[in-house]
C-alpha positions in Angstrom: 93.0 -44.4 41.2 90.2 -45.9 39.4 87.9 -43.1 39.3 84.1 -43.1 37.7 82.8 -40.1 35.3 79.2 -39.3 35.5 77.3 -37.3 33.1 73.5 -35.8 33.9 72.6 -34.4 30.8 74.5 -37.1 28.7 71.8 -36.7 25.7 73.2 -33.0 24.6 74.7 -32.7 21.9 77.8 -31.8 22.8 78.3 -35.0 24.8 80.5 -36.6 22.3 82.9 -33.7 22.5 83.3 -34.8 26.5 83.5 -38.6 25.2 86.6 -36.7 23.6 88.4 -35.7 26.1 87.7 -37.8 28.9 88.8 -40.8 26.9 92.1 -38.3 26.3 93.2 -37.6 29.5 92.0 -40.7 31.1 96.0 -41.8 31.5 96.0 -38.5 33.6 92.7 -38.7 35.6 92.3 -42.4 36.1 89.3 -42.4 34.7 88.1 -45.6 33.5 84.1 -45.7 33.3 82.0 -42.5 32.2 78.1 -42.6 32.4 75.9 -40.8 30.6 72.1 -40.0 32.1 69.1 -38.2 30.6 65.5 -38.8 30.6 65.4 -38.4 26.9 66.7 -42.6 26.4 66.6 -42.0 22.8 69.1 -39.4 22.3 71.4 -40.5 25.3 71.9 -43.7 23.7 73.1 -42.1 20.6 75.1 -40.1 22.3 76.8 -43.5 24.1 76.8 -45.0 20.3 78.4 -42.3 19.2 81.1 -41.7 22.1 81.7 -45.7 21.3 82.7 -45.0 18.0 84.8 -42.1 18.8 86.2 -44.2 22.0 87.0 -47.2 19.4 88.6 -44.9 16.6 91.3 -43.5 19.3 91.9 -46.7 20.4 91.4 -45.8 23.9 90.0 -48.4 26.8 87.3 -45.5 28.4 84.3 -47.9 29.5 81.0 -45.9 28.4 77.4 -46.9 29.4 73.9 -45.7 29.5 72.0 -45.3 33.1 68.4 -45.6 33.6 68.7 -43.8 36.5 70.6 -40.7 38.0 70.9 -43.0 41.0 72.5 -45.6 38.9 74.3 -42.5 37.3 76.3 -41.0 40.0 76.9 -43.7 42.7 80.4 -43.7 43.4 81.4 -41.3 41.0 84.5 -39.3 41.3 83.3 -36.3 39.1 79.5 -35.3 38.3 79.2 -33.1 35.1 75.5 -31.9 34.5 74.5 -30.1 31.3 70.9 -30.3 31.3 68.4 -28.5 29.2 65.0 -28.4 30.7 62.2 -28.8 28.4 65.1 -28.8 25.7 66.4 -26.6 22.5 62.2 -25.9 22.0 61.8 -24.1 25.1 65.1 -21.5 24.0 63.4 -21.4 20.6 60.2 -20.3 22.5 61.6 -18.0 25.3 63.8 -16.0 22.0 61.0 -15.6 20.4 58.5 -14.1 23.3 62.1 -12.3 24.0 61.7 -10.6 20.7 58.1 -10.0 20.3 58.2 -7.9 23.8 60.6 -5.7 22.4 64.0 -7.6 23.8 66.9 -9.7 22.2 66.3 -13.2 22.3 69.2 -14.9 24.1 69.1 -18.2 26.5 70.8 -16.9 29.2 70.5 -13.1 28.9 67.3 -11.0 29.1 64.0 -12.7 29.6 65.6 -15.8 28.1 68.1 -16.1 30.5 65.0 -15.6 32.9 62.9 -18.6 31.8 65.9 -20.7 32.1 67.2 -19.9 35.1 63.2 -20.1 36.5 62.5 -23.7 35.0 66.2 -25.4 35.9 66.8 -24.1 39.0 65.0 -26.5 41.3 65.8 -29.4 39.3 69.3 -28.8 39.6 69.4 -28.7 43.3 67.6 -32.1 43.3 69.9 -33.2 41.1 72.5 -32.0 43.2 71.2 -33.5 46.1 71.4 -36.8 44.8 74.7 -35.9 44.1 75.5 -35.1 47.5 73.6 -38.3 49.0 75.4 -40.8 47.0 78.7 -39.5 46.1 79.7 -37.2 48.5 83.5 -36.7 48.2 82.2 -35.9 44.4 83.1 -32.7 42.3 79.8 -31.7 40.4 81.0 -29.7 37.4 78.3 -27.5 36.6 77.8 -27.1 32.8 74.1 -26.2 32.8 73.0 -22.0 32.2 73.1 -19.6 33.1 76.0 -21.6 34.9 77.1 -19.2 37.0 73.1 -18.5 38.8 72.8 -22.3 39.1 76.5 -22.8 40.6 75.6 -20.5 43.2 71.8 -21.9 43.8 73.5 -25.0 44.2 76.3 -24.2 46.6 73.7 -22.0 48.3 71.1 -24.7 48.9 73.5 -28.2 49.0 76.5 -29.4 50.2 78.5 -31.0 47.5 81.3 -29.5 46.2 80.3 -27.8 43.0 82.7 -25.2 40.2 80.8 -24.1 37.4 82.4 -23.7 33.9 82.5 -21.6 30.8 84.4 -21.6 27.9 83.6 -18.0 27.0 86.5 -16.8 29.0 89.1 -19.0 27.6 87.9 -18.4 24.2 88.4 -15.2 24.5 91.8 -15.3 26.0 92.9 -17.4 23.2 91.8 -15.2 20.6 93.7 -12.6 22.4 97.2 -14.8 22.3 96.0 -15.6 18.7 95.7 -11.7 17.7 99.2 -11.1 19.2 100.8 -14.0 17.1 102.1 -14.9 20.9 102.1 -18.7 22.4 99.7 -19.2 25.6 102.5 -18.5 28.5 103.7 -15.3 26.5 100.1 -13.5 27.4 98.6 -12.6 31.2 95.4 -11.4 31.1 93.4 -9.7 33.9 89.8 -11.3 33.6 87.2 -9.9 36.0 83.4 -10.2 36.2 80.0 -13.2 36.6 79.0 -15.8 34.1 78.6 -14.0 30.8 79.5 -10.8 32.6 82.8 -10.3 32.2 86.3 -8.3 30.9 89.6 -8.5 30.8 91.2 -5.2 31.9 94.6 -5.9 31.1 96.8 -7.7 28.9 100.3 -8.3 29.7 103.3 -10.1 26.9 106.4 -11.0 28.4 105.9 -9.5 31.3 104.8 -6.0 29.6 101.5 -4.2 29.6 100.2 -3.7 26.4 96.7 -2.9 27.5 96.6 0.6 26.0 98.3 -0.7 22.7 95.6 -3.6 22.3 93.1 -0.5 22.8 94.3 1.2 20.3 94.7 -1.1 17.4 91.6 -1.8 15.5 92.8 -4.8 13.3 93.5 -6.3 17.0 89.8 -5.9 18.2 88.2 -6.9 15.1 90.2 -10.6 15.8 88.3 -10.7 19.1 85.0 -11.8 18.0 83.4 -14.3 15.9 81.1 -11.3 14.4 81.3 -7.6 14.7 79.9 -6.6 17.9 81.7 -3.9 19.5 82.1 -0.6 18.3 85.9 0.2 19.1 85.6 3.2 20.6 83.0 1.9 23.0 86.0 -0.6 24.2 88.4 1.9 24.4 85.7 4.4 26.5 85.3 1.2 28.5 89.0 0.9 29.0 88.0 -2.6 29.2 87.4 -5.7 26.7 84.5 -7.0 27.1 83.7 -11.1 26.6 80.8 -11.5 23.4 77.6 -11.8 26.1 78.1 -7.9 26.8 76.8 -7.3 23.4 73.4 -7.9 24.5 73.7 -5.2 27.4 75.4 -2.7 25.4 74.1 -3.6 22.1 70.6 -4.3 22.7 68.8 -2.1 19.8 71.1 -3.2 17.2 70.7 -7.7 18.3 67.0 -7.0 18.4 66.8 -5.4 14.8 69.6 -7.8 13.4 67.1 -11.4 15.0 64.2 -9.3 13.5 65.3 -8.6 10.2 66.4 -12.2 10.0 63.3 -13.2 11.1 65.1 -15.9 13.1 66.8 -16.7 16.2 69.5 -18.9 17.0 67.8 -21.2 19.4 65.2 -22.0 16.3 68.3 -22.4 14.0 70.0 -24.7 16.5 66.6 -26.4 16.8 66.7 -27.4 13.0 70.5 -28.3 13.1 69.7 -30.5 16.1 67.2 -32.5 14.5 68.6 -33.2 11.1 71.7 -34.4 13.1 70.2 -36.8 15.1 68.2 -38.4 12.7 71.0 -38.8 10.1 73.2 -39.9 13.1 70.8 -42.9 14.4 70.5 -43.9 10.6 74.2 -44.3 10.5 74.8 -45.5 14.1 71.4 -48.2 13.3 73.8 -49.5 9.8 77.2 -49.9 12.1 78.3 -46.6 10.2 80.5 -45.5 12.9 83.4 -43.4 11.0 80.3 -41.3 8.5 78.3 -40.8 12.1 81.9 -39.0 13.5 82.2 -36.9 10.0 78.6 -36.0 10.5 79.2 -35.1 13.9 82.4 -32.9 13.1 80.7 -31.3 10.3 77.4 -30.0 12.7 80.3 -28.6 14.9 82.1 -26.9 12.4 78.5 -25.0 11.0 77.2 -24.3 14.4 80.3 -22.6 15.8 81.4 -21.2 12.3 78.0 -19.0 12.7 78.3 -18.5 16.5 77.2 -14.5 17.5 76.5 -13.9 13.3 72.6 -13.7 13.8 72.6 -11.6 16.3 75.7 -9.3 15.5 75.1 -9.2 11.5 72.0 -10.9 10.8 73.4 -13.9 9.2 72.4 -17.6 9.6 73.6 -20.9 10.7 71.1 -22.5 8.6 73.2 -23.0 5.1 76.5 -22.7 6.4 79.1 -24.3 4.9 81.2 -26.3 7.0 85.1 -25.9 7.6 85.9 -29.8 7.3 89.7 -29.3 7.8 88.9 -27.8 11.3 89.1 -30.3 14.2 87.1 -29.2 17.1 87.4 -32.4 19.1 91.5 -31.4 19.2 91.0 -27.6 19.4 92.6 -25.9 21.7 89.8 -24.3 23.7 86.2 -25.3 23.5 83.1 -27.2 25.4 85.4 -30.3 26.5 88.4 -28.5 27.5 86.9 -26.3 30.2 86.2 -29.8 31.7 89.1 -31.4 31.2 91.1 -29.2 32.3 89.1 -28.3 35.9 89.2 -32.0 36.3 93.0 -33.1 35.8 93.6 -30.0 38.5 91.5 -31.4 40.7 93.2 -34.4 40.6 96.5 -33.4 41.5 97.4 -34.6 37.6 98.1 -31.4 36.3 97.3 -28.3 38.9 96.6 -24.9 37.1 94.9 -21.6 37.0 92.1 -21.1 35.3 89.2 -19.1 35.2 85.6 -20.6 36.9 82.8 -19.8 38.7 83.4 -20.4 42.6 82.5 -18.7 46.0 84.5 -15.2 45.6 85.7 -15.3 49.4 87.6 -12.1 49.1 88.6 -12.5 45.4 86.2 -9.3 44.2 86.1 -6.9 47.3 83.1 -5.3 46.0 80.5 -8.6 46.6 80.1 -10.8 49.3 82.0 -13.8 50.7 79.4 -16.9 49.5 78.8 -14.9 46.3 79.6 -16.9 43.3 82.2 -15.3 40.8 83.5 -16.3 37.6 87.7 -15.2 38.1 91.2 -16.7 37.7 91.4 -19.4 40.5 94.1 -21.8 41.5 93.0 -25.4 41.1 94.9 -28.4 42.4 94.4 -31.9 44.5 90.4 -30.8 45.6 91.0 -27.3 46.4 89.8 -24.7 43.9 91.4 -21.0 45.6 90.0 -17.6 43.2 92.9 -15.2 43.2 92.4 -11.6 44.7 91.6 -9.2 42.4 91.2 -5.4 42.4 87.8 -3.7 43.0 85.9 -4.1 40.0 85.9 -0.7 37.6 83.3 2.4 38.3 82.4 1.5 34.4 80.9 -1.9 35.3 80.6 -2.3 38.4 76.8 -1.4 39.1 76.5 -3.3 36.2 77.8 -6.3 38.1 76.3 -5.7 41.4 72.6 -5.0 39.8 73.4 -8.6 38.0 74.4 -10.3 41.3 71.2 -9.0 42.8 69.4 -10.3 40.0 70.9 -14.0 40.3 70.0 -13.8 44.0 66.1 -12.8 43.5 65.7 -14.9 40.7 66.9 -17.9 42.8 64.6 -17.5 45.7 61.9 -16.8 43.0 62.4 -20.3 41.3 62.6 -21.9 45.3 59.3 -20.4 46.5 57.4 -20.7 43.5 56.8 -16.9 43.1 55.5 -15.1 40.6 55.9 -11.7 42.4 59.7 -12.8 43.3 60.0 -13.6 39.6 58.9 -10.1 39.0 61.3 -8.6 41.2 64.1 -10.5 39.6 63.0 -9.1 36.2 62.9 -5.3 38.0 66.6 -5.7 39.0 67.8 -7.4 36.4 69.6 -4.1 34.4 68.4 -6.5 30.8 65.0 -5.7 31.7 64.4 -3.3 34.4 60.7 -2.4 34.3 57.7 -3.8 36.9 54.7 -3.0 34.6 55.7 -5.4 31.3 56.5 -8.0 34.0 53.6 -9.6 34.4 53.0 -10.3 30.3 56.3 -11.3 30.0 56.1 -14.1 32.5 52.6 -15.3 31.5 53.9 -15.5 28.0 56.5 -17.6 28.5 54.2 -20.0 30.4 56.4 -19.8 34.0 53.9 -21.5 36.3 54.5 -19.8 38.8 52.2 -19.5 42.0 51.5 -15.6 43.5 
């Protein structure tokens, strides 16, 4: 088949990654056009620039072009991918820091970050969707954009297209995992449970034997877990569980709040700086026909942003200043961004069927939440059919902990629908990151959600 990518969203910058990967597996998928949309025009044509070079150096025959339109964007298209940002990196940088000043960790999708975004994206993603549905309705959409798992489920709840929502959180973390046991990828099971940025994996297996309880009980084995140090180790083995890096801001939220304070930072605002530098050095070296220094630049910006992932918030440290690992490769790592994707999509084609973990409708994978719930669990994918494995009832330890979050994605949904401050409220009142009526009301007028009462 000669099958169309689509891209809303195409100005991120992690786009090129994507570029990666499509062009990659394109022998695979069939894919021979991808399109890239955003109403920043600027940035998605570097991006398209960019994803030429890259296209061109791997000698690859991927078609790439810029739409003026998401119309244009998605007609016809086999797969939809949307990673949008709304109101871009300035409006994390802002919710982190009104985050921090009212006494909470400043994260974009957790806490009254994860609020704001879910608040200003949600109805723009169902249009978005929508258009989706109206004009290429045998489509996948592969939701990128956070707090992905909220917006998977607002748009399966409130469209008909065909939607999986991806994270590469939990393949991260089962790679460190196979990494920490010196073990290849089919050696290690792992039992991975939980929502979008929510979750655990409750049991390790290595050729067939569970090791669970000796994983628990190592400490040079946990510390390999994490980018930073996050998790005190007797608060995983109390757990019984090990938790993915988000939990840190549930179960750690004193000790992120002091580390963004003292470093008088956050790392949307650090992002924010990384983000411009690299796009004005990259459309100085795209504007000369500098192609192969545009791709080194590129590779470099990955190499300090993900080398200081979680190090702000667990230690205090910054991204800004970094030195760069150069002899890393994150276009041909084995997990990341692009992957994820990848991945989801050759399964879905029939190319190369797998399980992986995603966010989908739980049917009766989680017994503890409903049907049309979305989950984020180990699901077999092949030829259009994505099937979430049964799993056992979630753990007494977290599982008001998922339920209260579940509750919270479903207020804060119908909150962003009607327009509703008071609904936004009572999202905030569930949601366990927050959890208080009064400071409610400041909250929301300081992070400028116009909302109607």
């Amino acid at each position: 088949m000669h099958r169309k990518v689509s891209f809303i969203g195409g100005g991120g910058v992690r786009t090129p990654l994507v570029v990666f990967g499509i062009q990659e597996s394109a022998h695979l998928t069939g894919v021979e056009e991808l399109v890239l949309y955003d109403p920043d025009a600027d940035r998605a044509r570097i991006m398209v620039e960019l994803g030429r070079a890259i296209v061109e150096v791997e000698g690859s025959s991927l078609k790439l072009r810029l739409a003026t339109t998401i119309d244009d964007a998605v007609q016809g298209a086999s797969f939809v991918m949307n990673s949008i940002r709304v109101d871009g990196i300035a409006a994390r940088a802002h919710d982190e820091c009104v985050s921090i000043r009212h006494g909470y960790p400043g994260q974009e999708t957790t806490g009254p970050g994860g609020v704001a975004m879910a608040l200003r994206t949600v109805k723009i993603a169902i249009d978005q969707a929508r258009a989706v549905e109206r004009l290429a309705p045998s489509a996948w959409l592969i939701n990128f954009t956070n707090p992905a798992g909220l917006i998977t489920q607002a748009i399966r709840h409130h469209t008909g297209v065909r939607v999986v929502g991806i994270c590469d959180t939990p393949t991260e973390m089962l790679h460190r995992i196979q990494t920490a046991l010196g073990a290849a990828a089919e050696e290690v099971s792992c039992d991975y449970v939980g929502l979008n940025h929510l979750g655990w994996v409750r049991r390790i297996e290595l050729r067939g034997e569970d090791i669970t309880r000796r994983c628990l009980a190592d400490d040079v084995f946990l510390d390999r877990l994490y980018s930073a140090p996050l998790f005190d180790h007797d608060l995983i083995r109390t757990l019984g569980l090990i938790p993915t890096e988000y939990l840190f801001f549930y179960y750690s939220r004193r000790r992120a709040l002091e580390n963004q304070r003292r470093s008088g930072s956050t790392r949307g605002a650090e992002i924010a700086q990384l983000n411009t530098a690299l796009l004005a050095t990259l459309r100085s070296q795209l504007a000369s026909g500098n192609g192969a220094g545009a791709m080194k630049t590129y590779v470099n910006y990955l190499n300090t942003r993900s080398g200081s992932y979680m190090k702000l918030e667990g230690s205090g440290s910054s991204a800004l200043g970094s030195q760069a690992r150069p002899e890393e490769d994150p276009f041909r790592a084995a997990t990341g961004y692009h992957r994820i994707a990848l991945d989801v999509m050759e399964a879905l084609t029939g190319a190369r069927p797998a399980c992986l973990i995603v966010n989908t409708r739980n049917g009766v994978s989680i017994p503890d939440l409903e049907p049309e719930a979305v989950v984020e669990v180990s699901s077999d994918i092949t030829t259009d059919s994505i099937t979430p494995r049964p799993c056992d009832p979630l753990p007494e330890v977290v599982r008001g902990l998922v339920l209260s979050v579940k509750a919270y994605e479903s207020a804060a949904i119908e909150a962003a629908i009607q327009n509703s401050t008071l609904l936004a409220r009572k999202a905030m009142l569930l949601y366990p990151a927050i959890g208080e009526w009064e400071p409610s009301r400041e909250l929301l007028a300081d992070l400028r959600i116009e909302l109607h009462q």
